[in-house]
N, C-alpha and C positions, 0 to 999 in steps of 0.2 A: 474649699466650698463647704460653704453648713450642709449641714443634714436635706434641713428644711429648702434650701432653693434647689439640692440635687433631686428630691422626691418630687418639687414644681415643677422641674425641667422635663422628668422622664416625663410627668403625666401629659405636658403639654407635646410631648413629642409622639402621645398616640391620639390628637386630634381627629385626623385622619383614620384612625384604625379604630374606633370601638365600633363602628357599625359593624364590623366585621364579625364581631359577635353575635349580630343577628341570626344567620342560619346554624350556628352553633344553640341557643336557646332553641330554637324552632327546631331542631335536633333534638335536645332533650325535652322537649316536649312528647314528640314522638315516641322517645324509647322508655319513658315515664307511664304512656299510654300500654304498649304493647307490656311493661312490667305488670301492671294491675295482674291480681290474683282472679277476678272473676271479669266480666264483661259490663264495662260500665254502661248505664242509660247514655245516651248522646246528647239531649235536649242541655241539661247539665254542662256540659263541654262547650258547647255552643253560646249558651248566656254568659258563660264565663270568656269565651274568645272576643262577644259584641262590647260586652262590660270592660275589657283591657284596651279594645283596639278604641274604642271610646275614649277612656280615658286619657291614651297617648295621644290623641288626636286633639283634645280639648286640652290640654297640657301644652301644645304645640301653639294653638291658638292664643293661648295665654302666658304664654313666651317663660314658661317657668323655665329654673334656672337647669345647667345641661345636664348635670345629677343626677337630678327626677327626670328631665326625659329620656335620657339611658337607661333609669331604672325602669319608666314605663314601658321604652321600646323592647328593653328585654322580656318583660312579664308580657309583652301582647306578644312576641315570636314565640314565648312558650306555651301560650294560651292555645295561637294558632296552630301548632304544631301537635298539641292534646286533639286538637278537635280533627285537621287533617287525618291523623291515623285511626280515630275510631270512625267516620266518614269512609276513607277508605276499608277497612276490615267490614265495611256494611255493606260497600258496593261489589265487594270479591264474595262474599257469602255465597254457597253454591252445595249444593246435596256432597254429604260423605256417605260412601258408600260402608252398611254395618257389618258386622262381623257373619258369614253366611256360617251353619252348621255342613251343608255338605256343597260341592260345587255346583257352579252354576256353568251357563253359557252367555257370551257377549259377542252381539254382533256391531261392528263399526266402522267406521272410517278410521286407516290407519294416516293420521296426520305427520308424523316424524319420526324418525329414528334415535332413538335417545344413546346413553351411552350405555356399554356394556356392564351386565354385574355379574357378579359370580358365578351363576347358573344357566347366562346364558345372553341372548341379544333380546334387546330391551326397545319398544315401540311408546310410540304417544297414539290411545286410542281417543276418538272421540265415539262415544258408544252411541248406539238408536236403540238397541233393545238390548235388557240382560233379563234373562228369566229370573221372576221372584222377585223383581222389583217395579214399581211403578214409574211413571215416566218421572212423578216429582221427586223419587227417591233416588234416579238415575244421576250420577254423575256427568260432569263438562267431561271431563276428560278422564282418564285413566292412564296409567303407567303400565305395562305388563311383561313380563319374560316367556318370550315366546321357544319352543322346541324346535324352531325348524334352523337347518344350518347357518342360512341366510335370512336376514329380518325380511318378512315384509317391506315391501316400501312406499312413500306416501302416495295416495291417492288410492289406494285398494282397501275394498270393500273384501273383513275378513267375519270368518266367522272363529271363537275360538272355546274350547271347554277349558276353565279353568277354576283356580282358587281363588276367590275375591276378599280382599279383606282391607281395613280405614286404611290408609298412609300409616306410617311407622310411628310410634312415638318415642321419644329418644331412648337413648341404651343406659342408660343411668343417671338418676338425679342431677339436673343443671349442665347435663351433656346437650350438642346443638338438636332443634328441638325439625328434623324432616316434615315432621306435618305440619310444622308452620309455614315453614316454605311449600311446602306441596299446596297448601290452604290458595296463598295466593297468587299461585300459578293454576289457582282451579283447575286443581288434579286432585279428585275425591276418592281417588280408590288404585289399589295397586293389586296385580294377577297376575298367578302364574300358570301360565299352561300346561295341559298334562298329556297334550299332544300336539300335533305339528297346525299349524292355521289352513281354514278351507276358508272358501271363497263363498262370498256369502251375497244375494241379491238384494239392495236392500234401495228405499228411496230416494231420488237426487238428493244429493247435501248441496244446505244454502248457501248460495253465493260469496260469502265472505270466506266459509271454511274450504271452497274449492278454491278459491283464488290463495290460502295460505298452504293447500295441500302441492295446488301447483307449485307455487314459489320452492315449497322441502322439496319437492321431485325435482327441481334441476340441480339444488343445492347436494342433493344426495347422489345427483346425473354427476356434477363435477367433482363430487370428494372422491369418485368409482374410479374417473380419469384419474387422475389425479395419484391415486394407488397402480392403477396400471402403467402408467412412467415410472415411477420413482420406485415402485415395490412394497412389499409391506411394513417395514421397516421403518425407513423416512418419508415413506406414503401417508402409512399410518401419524405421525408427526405432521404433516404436513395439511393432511383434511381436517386433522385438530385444529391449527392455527389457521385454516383457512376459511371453512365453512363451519366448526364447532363439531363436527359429527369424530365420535371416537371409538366407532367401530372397528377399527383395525389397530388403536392403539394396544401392543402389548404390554401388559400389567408389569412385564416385570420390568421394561423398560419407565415404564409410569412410576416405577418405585425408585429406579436409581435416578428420574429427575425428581424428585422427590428428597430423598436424602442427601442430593447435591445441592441443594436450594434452586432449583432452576425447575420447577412444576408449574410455575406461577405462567412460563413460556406458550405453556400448553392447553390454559383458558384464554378465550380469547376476553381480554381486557386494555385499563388504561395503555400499555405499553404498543399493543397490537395496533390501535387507533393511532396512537401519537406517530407511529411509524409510515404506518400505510397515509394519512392524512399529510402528514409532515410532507413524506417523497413525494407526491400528487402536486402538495402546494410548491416546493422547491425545482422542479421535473418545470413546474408551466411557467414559474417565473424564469425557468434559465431559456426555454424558449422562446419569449416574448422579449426576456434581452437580448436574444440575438437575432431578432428579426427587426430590424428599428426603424420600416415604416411600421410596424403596428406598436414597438413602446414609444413611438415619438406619439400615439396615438389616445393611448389607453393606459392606465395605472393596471403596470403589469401586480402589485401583491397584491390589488383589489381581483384580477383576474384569476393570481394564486389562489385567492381565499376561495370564491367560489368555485376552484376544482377541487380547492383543501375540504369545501363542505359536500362535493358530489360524492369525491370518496370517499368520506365517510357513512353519509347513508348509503352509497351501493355497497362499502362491506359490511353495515350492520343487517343488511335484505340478507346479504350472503353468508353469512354466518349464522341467521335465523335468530335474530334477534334476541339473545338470551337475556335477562335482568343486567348483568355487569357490564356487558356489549351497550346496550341502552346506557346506562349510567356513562361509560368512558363517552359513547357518542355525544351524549349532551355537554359533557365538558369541553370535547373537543369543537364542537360545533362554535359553543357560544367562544372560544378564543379565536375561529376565526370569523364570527359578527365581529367582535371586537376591532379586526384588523381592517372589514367592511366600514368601520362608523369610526375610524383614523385612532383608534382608540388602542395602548398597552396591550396585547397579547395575554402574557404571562404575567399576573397580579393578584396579591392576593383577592382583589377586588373583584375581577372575573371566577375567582375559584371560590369567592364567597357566591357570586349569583350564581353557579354553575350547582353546587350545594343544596341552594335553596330550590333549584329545577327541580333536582332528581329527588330533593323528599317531597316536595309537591307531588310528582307525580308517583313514587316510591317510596311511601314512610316508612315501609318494611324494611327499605333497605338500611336504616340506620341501627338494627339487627343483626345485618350479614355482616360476616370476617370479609367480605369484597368490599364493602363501602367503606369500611371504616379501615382495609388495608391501603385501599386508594390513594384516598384523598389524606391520611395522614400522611402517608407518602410524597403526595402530591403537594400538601400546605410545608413539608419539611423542602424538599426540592427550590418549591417557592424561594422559602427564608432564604436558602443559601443563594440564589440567584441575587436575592436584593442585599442580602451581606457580603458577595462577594466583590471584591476592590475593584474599581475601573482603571485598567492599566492603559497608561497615553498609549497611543501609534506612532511606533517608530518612524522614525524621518531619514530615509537613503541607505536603508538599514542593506547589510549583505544579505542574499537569497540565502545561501547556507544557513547564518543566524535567525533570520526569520525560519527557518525550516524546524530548527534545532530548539527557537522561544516558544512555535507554537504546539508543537508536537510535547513540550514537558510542558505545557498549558492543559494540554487537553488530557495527557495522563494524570495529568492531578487532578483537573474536574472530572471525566472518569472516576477516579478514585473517590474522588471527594461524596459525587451523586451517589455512590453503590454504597457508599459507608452510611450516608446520612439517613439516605431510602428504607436500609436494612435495619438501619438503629428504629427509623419510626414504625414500622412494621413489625419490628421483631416482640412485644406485647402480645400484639393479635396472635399473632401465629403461637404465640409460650401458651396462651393463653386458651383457644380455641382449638390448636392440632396438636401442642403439648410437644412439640420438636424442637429442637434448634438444627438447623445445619449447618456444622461449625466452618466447616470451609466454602459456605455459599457468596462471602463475598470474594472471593477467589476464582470461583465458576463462574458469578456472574460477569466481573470484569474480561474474563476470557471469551466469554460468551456474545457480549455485548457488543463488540463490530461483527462480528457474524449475524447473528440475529435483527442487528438493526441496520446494516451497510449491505447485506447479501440476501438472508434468508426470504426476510418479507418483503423488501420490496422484488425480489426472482417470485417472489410467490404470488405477489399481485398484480406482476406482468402476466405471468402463466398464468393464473385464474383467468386475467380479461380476455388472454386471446389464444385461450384452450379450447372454446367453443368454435371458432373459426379453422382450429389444428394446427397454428400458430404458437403454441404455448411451451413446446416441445424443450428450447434450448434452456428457457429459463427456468423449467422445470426441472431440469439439468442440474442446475446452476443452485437453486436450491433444495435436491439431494443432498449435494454436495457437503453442502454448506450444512444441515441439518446431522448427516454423520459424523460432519467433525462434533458439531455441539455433543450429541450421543456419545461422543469416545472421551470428553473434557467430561462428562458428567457421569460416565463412567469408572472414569479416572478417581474423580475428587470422589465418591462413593465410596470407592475402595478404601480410601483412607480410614488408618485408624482414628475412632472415634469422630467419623462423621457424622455423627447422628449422635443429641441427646435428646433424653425423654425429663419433661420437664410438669411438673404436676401442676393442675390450675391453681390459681389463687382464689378467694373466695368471690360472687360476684360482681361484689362491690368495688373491688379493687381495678378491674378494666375500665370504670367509666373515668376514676380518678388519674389513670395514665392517661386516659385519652384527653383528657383535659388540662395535664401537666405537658403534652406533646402540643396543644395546640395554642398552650399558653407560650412554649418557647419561641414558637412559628410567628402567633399573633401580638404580639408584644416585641415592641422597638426601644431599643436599648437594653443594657448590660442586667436590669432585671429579671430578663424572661429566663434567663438562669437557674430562677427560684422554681420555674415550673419543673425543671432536672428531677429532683427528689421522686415527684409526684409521676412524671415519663418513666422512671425505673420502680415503680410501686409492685408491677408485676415479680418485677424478675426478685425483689428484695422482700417482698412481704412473708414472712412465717407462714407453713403451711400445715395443718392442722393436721393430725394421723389420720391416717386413713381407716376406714368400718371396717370390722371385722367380715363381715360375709358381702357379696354380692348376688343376688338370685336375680335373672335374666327376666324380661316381658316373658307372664304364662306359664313363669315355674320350668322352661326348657332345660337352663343353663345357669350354673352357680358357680362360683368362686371365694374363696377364702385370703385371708391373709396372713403368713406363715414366713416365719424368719424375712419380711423385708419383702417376699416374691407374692405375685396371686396364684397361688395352684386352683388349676381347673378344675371341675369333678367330672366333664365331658370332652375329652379333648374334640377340637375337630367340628362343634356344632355352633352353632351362633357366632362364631370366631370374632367378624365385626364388631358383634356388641361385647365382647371380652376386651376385645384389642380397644375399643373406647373407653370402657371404663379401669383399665389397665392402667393405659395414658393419662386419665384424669387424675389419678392418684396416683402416679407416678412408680409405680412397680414393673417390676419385670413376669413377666408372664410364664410358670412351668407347669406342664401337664403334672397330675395326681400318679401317686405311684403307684402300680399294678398290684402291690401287695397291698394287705392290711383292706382290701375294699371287697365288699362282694356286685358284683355287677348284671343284671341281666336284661331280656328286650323292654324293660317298661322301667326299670328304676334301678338304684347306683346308692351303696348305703355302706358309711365306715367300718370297719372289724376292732375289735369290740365297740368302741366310739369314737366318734371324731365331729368335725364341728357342724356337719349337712348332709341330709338326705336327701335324697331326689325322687320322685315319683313323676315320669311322662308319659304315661298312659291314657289315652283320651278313655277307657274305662278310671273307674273310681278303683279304690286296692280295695281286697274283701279286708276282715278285721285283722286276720291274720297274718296279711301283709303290712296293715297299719300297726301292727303292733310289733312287727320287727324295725318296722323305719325308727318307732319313736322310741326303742330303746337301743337304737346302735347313735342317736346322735341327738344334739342341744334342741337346731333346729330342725323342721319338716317340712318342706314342699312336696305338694301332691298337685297337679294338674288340673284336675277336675274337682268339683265339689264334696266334699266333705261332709256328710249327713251327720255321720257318729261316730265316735272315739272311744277308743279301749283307754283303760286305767293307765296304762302304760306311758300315754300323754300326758298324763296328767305333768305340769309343771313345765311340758315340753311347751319351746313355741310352734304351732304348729300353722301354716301359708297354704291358703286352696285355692279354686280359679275363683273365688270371689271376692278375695283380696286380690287378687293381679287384673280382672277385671277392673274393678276399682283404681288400683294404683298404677298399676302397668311392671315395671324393677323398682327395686330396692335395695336400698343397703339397710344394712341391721350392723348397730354398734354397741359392745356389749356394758351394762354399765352395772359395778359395781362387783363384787365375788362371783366365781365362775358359777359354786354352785346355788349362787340363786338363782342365775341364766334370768337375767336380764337384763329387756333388751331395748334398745332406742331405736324402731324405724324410720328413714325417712324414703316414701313413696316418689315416684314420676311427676304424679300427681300434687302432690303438694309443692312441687315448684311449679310445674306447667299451669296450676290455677284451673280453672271451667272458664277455658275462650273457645270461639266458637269451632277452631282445628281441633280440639279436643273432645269434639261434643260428636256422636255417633248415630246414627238413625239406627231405626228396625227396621226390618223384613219382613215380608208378608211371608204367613205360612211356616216365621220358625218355631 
């Protein structure tokens, strides 16, 4: 066969398939939007989305040929998808809370229980009053780490003194950016308490917010149960995948599913859905077949479906609806409309409009390592379903041999799914957590009849009729089944080198995997091959050395880079943001050595010199602490503002809080002869752009 009729052939065999490209355009649309450096007019976005969808439409009409209408149908998906996400970044705009000089007080309604952080148990407040702020400057929501042993729980009216300060902005240049995400979960402001919460009188909350404070108070009612059967152990485990609350999760068990690849178990997402939904809709059909005046009656999978779509939104209430919860339910949802309107299930076809739902109502999400683990996931899963062979049905076959065809049927699709899954995920994850877990396709396969045969559906019997006192055996049942998974993920943990650290690639390189993975997926025939290169872009692309210094948000916390490792200059404070930007650059992390430094309560400075000084003092240093910083080291970080400089600076580079105001961290990379000490910054700031998560209010009175 020539060249030219093979290249006719393939193209005519994706008839069918370029629409498919539409929520892919309308995708980058989106993430084209949220890249912008500063915050675009909107009116702009919009002439240009009328001006596109116009011209497809008038293209249509005039029967051009199907070239230009694909070419238009793309440019109007991406037109729509520019406009969708700045439309949405307008309707989520909501007060950030500014940086206070001294504490404040917040009284409110405590709406959820969030997950646990380092310091402590962590609440969703919805505030009415914070002193020093006005109602317009007040935040929707707030996040806070509360002192008392036990979180508050939803529905109570607290009062609490604490630290108020914006959402986080990331731990170093092109790290995932929290206050975008906080931005559009309109949570303007995060606090820490500096004592236990009092009970605070304050005036009825409206109607919508008691009726969600209600819904957390029973979801928080049954994650309590739920830990009183099973213990805290596989309790804790267990209200994670149930209800989303991960207060009793232990951190160190959170690390070894983590390092076993099996973390993913523990958000409740696509897999949690397709389970719970799945049992529901197979559970009513095996009922309905065996009651045969009512399937001589009624289209028992039509009757599946809609148990298959009850439970899904009763576990998305129940789990409290988090962004990826939302996203899996709508995908799950619309495959069983699908099976309502006699329509394919699983196609690429439903996972393209399934897509286009959740950036519609979600364009942030085409942002998050969940959306884009998902559904690559999901579109790779696909391909293999539609390239996998249809094998006839045996005719009189023996029960042994059938036992023995389908049981190495299903270990190989097993295998097959966990490998494909992994391969298309595994980008995001190199890429955004900087891990691999080498033996997580190992975990998961072991994992994967427990967790989808036992765990959840025991856990979504017990959830339903744990309120009745009912729920008891299956709760049992999966305990059980949750400590074996905990000893497999254990196990593969322990293994040597199960964990590597893998350093990002530069930004550009994530969108061209994901495009190279969705070409293998979206592309039929021997082709989509070509998109391999571009799916392994991550793991093969050249990574550039890493900056010589890292100075933490605020001048806190700094790091260097030294033989290959980042040595800290603080061991033990910001940890997080060390261990992020560690990751990113793909170093190993060792504390600074006790010699050679002098250290005391406000500032940390090399013997004779070395590459960083630190000053964290919320005082300014008098001259004469200034003049020892800037002659034991290149650079200077001082905390506070910087009026005036002894000679001793001169030539140093010297960092005060009006630069980390400004910028937030930085890396500083050194260019050219040591002793010209100079230096190439790049700020938080100058990737994060001025969008509106990055934009801060004043205070009255500072």
């Amino acid at each position: 066969m020539r060249i030219g009729d093979f290249l006719s052939a393939q193209i005519a065999a994706q008839n069918l398939r370029w629409r498919l490209w539409s929520p892919v355009a309308f995708g980058g649309g989106c993430a084209t939007c949220f890249a912008f450096r500063s915050e675009p007019p909107v009116w702009p976005l919009l002439v240009f989305a009328v001006l596109a969808s116009g011209g497809w439409l008038i293209g249509r009409r005039l029967h051009l040929a199907r070239v230009w209408s694909l070419i238009l149908l793309v440019l109007t998906c991406f037109a729509l998808g520019l406009a969708a996400a700045k439309l949405r970044t307008d309707a989520m705009t909501a007060p950030i809370a500014p940086v206070l000089e001294r504490p404040t007080v917040i009284e409110g309604w405590v709406v959820d229980v969030d997950s646990p952080g380092s310091a402590g148990p962590r609440v969703i407040i919805a505030p009415v009053r914070i002193r020093g702020l006005t109602p317009e400057q007040t935040p929707v929501r707030i996040r806070a780490t509360v002192r008392d042993a036990a979180p508050p729980e939803p529905g109570q009216a607290i009062r609490l003194f604490a630290i108020l300060n914006p959402p986080p902005a990331p731990a170093s240049p092109g790290a995932y950016d929290f206050g975008r995400t906080a931005f559009f979960q309109r949570i303007g402001g995060v606090a820490f308490g500096l004592g236990e919460t009092r009970p605070a009188v304050l005036p009825e909350a409206p109607l919508r917010l008691r009726m969600v404070m209600w819904v957390n108070a029973q979801r928080f009612d049954l994650a309590k149960r739920i830990v009183a059967r099973q213990g805290e152990r596989a309790g804790g485990v267990a209200a994670a995948m149930t209800t989303g609350h991960e207060a009793w999760l232990d951190p160190a068990e959170v690390d070894v599913m983590r390092d076993s690849g099996l973390a993913h178990i523990l958000s409740i997402s696509g897999l949690h859905m397709a389970v719970v939904g799945g049992f529901a809709f197979f559970l009513v059909r095996l009922v309905v077949a065996l009651w045969p005046w009512l399937a001589l009656r009624v289209s028992g999978k039509k009757v599946a479906a809609w148990a298959g779509l009850l439970a899904v939104g009763t576990y998305l209430i129940v789990s409290g609806a988090p962004p990826p919860a939302e996203r899996a339910a709508i995908t799950a949802s619309i495959a069983f409309l699908a099976v309502l309107l006699d329509r394919q299930a699983i196609t690429m076809h439903a996972l393209a409009v399934a897509a286009f739902a959740v950036l519609l109502m979600q364009p942030e999400a085409i942002v998050t390592p969940g959306f884009q683990m998902s559904f690559a996931a999901t579109a790779a899963l696909v391909a293999l379903v539609e390239a996998w062979p249809r094998r006839p049905r045996e005719i009189s076959a023996p029960l042994p041999i059938l036992i023995v065809q389908r049981t190495g049927a299903w270990i190989m699709a097993a295998v097959l799914a966990s490998l494909v899954a992994g391969a298309a995920t595994g980008p995001f994850a190199m890429q955004h957590f900087n891990r691999s877990a080498m033996y997580g396709l190992a975990a998961n396969l072991a994992t994967a009849p427990l967790s989808d045969f036992i765990i959840m559906p025991a856990l979504a019997l017990g959830a339903l009729l744990e309120p009745v006192g009912l729920g008891a055996p299956f709760l049992w049942l999966a305990s059980k089944g949750i400590e074996a998974m905990l000893a497999i993920g254990t196990w593969t943990a322990g293994l040597p080198g199960a964990v590597r650290t893998i350093a990002s690639a530069p930004d550009i390189v994530l969108p061209l995997a994901f495009l190279g993975i969705l070409f293998c997926c979206l592309w039929r025939g021997p082709l989509r091959w070509l998109g391999l290169p571009l799916a392994c872009a991550v793991l093969i692309w050249p990574r550039a050395a890493p900056p010589d210094v890292w100075i933490g948000d605020g001048g806190l916390q700094a790091a260097w880079v030294e033989d290959g490792r980042a040595v800290v200059a603080r061991p033990g404070v910001r940890q997080f943001a060390v261990d992020v930007w560690s990751r990113r650059r793909g170093l190993e992390v060792v504390d600074r050595p006790a010699e050679g430094w002098t250290c005391g309560r406000f500032s940390c400075a090399p013997e004779p010199s070395g590459p960083v000084a630190l000053w964290w003092g919320r005082r300014a240093p008098t001259a004469e602490q200034m003049d020892a910083l800037c002659r034991s080291s290149w650079v200077v970080s001082v905390r506070t503002v910087v009026t005036s400089l002894p000679e001793s600076c001169a030539g140093k580079l010297v960092l005060d809080g009006l630069d980390y105001a400004r910028g937030g961290a930085v890396e500083l990379k050194r260019e050219g002869p040591a002793a010209a000490n100079r230096w190439r910054a790049l700020w938080v700031s100058d990737v994060r752009g001025d969008r509106p998560w990055s934009r801060y209010g004043d205070a009255e009175g500072q």
